[in-house]
DODOLO-168122 format. One record per residue: x, y, z of N, C-alpha, C, O, CB in turn; residue in three letters. Coordinates in nm, 2 decimals, padded with zeros to 4 digits. Glycine has a CB too. Layout:
N
<site <X,Y,Z>,<X,Y,Z>,<X,Y,Z>,<X,Y,Z>,<X,Y,Z>,ALA> ...
//
This chain:
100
<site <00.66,-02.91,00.25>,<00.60,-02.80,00.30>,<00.63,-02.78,00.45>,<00.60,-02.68,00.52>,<00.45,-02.81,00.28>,UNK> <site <00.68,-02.87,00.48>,<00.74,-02.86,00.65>,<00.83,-02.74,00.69>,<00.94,-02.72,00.64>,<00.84,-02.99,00.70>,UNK> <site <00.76,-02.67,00.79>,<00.89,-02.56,00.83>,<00.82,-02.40,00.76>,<00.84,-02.28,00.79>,<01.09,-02.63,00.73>,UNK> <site <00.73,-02.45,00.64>,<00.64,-02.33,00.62>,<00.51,-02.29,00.62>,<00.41,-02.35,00.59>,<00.66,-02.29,00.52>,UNK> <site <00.53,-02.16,00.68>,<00.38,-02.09,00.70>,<00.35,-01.99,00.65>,<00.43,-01.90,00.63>,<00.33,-02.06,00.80>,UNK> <site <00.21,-01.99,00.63>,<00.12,-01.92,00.58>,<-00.03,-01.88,00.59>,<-00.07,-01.89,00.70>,<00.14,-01.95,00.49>,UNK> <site <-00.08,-01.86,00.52>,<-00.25,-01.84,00.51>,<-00.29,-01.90,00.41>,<-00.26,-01.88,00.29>,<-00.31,-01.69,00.50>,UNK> <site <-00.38,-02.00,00.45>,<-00.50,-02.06,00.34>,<-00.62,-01.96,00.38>,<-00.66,-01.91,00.49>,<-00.54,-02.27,00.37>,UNK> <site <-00.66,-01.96,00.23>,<-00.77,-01.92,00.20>,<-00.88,-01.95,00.11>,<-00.85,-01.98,-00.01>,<-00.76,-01.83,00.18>,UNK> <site <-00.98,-01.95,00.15>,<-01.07,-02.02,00.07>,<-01.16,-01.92,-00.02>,<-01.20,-01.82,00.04>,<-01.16,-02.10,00.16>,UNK> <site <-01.18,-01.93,-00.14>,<-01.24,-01.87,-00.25>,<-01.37,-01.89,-00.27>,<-01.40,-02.00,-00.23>,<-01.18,-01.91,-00.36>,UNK> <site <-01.48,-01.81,-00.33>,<-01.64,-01.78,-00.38>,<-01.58,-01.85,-00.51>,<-01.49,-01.78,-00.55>,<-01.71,-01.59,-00.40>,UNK> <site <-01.60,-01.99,-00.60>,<-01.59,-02.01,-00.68>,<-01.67,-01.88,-00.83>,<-01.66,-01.89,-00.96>,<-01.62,-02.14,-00.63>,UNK> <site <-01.73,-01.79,-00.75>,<-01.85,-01.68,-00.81>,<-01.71,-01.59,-00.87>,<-01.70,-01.53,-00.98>,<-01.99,-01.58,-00.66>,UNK> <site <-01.62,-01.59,-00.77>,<-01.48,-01.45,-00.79>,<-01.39,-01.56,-00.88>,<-01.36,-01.68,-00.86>,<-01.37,-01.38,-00.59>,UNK> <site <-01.36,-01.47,-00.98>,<-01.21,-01.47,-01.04>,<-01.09,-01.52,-00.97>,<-01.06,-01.46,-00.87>,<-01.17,-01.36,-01.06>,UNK> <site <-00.99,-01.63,-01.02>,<-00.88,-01.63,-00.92>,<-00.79,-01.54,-00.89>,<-00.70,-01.56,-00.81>,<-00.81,-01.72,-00.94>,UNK> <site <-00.81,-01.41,-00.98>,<-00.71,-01.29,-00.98>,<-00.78,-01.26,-00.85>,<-00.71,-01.27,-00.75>,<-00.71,-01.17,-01.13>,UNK> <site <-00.91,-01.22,-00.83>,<-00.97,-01.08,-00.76>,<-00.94,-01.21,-00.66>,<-00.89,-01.16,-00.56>,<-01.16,-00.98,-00.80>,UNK> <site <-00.95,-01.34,-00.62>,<-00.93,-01.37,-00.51>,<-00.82,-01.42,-00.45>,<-00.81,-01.46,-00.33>,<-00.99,-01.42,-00.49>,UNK> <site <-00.71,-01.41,-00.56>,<-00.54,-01.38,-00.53>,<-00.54,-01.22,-00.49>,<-00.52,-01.21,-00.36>,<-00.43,-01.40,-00.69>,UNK> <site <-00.56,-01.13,-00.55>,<-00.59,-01.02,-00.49>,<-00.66,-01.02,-00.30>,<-00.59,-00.99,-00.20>,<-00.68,-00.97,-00.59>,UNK> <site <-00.74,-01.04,-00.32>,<-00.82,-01.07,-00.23>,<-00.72,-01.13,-00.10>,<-00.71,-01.07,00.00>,<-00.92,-01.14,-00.30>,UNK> <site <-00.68,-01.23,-00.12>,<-00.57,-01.31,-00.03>,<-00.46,-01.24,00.01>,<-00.44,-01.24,00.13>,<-00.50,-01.43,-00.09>,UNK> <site <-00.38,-01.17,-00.08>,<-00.26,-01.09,-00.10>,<-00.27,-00.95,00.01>,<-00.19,-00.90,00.10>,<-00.25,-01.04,-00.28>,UNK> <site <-00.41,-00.92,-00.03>,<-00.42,-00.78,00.07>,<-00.45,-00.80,00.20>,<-00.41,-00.72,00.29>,<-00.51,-00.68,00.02>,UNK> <site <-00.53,-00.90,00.23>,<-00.58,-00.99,00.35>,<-00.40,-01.03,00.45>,<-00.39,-01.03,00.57>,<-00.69,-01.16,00.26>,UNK> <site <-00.33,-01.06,00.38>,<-00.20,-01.13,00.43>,<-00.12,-00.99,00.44>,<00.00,-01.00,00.46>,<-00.12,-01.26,00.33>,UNK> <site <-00.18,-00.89,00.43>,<-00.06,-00.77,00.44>,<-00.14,-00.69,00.53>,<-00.09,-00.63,00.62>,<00.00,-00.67,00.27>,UNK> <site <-00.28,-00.70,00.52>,<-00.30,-00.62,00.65>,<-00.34,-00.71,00.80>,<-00.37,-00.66,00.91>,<-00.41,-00.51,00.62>,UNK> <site <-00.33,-00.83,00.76>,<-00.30,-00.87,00.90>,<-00.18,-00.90,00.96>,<-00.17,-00.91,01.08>,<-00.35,-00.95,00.93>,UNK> <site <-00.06,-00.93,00.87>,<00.05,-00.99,00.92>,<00.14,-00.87,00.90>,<00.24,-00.88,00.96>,<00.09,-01.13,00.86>,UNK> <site <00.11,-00.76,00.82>,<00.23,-00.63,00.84>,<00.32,-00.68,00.73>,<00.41,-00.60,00.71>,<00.32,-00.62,01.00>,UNK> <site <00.32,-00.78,00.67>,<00.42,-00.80,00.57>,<00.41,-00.87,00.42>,<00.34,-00.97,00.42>,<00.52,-00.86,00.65>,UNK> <site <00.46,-00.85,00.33>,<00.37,-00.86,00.19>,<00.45,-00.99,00.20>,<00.57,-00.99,00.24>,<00.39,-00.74,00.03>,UNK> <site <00.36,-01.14,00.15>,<00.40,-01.27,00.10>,<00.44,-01.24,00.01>,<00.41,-01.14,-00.06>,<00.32,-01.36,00.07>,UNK> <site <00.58,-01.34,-00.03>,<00.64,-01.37,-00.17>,<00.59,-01.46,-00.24>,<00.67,-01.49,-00.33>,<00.76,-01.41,-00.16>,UNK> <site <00.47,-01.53,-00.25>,<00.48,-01.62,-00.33>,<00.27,-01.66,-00.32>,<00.21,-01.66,-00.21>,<00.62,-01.75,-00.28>,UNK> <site <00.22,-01.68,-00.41>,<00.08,-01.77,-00.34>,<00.08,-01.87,-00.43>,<00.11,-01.84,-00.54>,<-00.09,-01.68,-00.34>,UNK> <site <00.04,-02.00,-00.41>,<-00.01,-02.12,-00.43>,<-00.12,-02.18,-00.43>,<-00.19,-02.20,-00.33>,<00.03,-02.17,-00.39>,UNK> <site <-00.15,-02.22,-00.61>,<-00.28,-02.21,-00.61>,<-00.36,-02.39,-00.68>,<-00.30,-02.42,-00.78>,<-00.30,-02.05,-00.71>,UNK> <site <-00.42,-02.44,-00.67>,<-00.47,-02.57,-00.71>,<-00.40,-02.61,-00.85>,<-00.43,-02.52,-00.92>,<-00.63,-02.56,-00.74>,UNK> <site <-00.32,-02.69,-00.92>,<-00.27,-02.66,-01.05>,<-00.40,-02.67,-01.16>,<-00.40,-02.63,-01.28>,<-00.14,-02.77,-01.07>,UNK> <site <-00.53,-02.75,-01.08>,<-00.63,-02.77,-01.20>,<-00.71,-02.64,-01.23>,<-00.78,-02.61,-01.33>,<-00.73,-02.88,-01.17>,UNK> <site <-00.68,-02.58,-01.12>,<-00.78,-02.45,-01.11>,<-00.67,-02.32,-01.23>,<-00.70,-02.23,-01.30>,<-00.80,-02.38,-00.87>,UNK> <site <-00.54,-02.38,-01.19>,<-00.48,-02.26,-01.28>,<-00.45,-02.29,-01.42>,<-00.41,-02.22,-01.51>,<-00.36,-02.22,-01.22>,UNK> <site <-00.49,-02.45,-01.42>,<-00.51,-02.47,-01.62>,<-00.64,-02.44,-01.63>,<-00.67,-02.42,-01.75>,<-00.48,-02.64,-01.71>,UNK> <site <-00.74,-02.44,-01.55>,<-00.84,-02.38,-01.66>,<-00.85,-02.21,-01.70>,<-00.87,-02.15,-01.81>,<-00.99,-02.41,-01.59>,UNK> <site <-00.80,-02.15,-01.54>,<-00.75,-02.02,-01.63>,<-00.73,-01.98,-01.69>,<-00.79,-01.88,-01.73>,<-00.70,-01.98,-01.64>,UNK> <site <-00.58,-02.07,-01.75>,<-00.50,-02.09,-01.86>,<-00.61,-02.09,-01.99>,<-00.65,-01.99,-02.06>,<-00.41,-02.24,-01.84>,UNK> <site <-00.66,-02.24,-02.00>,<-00.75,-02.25,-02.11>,<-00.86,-02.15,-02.14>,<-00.92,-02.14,-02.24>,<-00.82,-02.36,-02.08>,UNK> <site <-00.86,-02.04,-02.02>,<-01.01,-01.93,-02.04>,<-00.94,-01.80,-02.13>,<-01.00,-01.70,-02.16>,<-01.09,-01.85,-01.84>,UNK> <site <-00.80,-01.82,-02.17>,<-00.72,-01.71,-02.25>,<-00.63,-01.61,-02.13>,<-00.58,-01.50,-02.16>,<-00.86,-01.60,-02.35>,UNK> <site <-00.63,-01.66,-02.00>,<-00.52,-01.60,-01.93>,<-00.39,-01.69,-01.87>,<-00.42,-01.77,-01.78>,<-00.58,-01.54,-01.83>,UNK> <site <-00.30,-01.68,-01.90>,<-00.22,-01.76,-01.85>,<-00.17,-01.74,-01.72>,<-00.12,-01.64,-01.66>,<-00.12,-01.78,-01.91>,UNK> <site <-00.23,-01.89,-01.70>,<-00.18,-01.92,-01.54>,<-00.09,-01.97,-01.57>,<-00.14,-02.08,-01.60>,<-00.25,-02.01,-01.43>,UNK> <site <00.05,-01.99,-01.61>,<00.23,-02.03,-01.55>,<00.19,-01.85,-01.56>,<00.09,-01.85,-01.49>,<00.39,-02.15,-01.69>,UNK> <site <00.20,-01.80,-01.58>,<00.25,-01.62,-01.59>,<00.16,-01.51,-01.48>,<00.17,-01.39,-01.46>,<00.20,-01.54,-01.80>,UNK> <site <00.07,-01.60,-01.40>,<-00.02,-01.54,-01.33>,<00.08,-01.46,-01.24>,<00.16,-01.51,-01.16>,<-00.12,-01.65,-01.26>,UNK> <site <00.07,-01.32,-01.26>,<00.10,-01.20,-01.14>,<-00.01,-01.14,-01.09>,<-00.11,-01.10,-01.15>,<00.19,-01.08,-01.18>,UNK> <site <00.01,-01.13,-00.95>,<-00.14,-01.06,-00.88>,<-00.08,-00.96,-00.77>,<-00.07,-01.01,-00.66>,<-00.26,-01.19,-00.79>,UNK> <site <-00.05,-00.83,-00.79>,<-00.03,-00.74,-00.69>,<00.12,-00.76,-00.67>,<00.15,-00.75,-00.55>,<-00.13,-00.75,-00.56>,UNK> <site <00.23,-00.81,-00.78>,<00.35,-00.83,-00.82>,<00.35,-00.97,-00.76>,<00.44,-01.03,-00.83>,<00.46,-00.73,-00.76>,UNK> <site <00.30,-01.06,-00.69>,<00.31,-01.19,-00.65>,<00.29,-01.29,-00.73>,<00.18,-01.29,-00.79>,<00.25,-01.22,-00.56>,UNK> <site <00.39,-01.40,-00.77>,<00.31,-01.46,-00.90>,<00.25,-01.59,-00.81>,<00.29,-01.62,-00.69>,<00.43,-01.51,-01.07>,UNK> <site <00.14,-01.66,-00.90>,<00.02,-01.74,-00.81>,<00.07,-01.87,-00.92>,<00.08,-01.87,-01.04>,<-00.20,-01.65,-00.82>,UNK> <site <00.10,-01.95,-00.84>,<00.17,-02.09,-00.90>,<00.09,-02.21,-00.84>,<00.00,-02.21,-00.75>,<00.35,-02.11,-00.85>,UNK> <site <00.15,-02.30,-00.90>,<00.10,-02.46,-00.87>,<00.15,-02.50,-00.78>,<00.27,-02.48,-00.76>,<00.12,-02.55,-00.96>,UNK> <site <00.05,-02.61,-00.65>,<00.13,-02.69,-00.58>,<00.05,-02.81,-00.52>,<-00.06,-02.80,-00.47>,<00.20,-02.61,-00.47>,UNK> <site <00.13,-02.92,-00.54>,<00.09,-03.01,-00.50>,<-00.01,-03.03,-00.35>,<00.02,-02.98,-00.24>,<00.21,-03.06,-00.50>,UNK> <site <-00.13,-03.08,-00.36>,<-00.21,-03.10,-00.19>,<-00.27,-02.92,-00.19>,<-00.20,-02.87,-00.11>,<-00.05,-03.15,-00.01>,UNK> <site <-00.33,-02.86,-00.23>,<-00.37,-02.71,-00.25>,<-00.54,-02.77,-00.28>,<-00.56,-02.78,-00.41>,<-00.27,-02.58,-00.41>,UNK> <site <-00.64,-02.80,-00.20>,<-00.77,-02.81,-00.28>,<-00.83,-02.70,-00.38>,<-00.78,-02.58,-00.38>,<-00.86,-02.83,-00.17>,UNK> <site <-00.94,-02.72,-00.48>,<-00.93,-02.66,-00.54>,<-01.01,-02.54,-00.45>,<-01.06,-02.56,-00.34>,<-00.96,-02.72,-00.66>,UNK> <site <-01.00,-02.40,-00.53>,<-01.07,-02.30,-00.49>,<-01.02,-02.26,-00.38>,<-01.09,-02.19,-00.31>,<-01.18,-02.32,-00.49>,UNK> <site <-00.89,-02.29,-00.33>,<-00.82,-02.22,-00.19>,<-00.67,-02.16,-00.27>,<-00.62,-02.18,-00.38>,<-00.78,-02.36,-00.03>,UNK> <site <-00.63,-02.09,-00.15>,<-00.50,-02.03,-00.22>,<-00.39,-02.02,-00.10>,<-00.44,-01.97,-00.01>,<-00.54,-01.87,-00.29>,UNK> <site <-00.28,-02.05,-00.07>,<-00.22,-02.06,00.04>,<-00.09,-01.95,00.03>,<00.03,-01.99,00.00>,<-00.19,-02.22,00.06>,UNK> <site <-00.12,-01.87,00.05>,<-00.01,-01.72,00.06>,<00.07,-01.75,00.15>,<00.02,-01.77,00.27>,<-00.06,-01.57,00.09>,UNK> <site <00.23,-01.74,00.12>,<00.37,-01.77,00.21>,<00.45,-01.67,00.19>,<00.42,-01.59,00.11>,<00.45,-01.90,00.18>,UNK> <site <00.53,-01.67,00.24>,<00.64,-01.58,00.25>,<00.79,-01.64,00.22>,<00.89,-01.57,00.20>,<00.64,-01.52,00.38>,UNK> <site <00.77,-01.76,00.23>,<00.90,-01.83,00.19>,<00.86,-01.96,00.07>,<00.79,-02.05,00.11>,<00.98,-01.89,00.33>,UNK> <site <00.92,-01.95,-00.03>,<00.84,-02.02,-00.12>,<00.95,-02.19,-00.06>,<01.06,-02.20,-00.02>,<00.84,-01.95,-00.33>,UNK> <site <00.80,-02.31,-00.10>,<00.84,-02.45,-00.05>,<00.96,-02.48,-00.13>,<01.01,-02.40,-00.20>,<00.72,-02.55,-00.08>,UNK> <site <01.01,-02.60,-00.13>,<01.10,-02.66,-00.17>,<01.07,-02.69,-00.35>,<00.96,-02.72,-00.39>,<01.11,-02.77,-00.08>,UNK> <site <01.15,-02.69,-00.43>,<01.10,-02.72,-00.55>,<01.04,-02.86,-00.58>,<00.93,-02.88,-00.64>,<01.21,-02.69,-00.64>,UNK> <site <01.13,-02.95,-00.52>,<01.07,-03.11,-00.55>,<00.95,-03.17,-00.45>,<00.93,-03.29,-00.43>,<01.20,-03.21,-00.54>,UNK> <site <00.87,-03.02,-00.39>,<00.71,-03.00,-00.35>,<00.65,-02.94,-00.45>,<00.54,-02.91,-00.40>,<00.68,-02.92,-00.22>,UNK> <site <00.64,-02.89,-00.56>,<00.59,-02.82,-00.63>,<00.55,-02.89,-00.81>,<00.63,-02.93,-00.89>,<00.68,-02.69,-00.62>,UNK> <site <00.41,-02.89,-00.82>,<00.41,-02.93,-00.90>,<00.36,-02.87,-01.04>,<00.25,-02.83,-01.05>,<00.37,-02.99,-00.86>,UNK> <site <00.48,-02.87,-01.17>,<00.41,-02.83,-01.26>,<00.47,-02.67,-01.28>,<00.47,-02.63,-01.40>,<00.25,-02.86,-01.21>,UNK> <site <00.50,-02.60,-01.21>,<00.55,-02.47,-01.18>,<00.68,-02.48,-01.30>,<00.76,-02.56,-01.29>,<00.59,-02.46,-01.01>,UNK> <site <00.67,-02.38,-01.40>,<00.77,-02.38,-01.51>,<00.85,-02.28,-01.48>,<00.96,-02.27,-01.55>,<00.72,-02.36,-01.65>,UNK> <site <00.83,-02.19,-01.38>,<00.93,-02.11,-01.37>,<01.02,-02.13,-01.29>,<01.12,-02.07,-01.30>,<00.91,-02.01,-01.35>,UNK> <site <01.00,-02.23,-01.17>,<01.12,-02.28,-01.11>,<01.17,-02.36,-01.21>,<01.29,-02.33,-01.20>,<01.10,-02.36,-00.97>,UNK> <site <01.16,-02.43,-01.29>,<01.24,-02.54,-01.33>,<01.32,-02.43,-01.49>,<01.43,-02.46,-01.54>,<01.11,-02.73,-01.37>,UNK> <site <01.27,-02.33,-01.54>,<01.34,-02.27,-01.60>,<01.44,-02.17,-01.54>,<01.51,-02.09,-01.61>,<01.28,-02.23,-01.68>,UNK> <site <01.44,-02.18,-01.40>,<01.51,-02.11,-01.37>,<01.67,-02.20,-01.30>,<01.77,-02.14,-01.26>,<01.42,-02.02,-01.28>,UNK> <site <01.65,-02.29,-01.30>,<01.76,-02.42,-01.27>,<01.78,-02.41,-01.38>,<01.89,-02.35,-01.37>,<01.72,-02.57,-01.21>,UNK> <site <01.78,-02.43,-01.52>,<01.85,-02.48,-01.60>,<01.97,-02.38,-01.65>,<02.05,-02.42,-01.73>,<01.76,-02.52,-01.69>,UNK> 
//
């Protein structure tokens, strides 16, 4: 994660992780003037998602997709603009289907 920045944000465990990927996404565009590529989100927080009938590996929020990463406490979300290194990322199926 060295060398990148971003915005952590912390979540109302009360809100949805969509409305507060949302929530993060629009927050990082109107303060910084420029839309993040990527947000990063707890990997435990995004299998229960998963398990609630929405899939988190497929999570898109305002075209950004909201992925797993290693060290992310739960209920925060850390919006970047340059996504980390892959062999920081944990769990994330679409980097690793996209190498093969």
């Amino acid at each position: 994660m060295a060398g990148v920045t971003g915005m952590m944000w912390q979540w109302d465990r009360k809100t949805g992780l969509k409305e507060a990927a949302r929530q993060a996404i629009r927050h990082y565009e109107r303060t910084r003037g420029r839309q993040p590529r990527i947000c990063y989100a707890n990997q435990a927080v995004l299998a229960i998602v998963a398990s609630a009938g929405d899939s988190g590996q497929d999570l898109i929020v305002e075209g950004i997709p909201v992925c797993p990463l290693k060290g992310i406490a739960p209920f925060h979300l850390w919006v970047v603009e340059k996504a980390v290194d892959s062999d920081e990322t944990q769990g994330d199926s679409r980097e690793t289907q996209h190498k093969s």
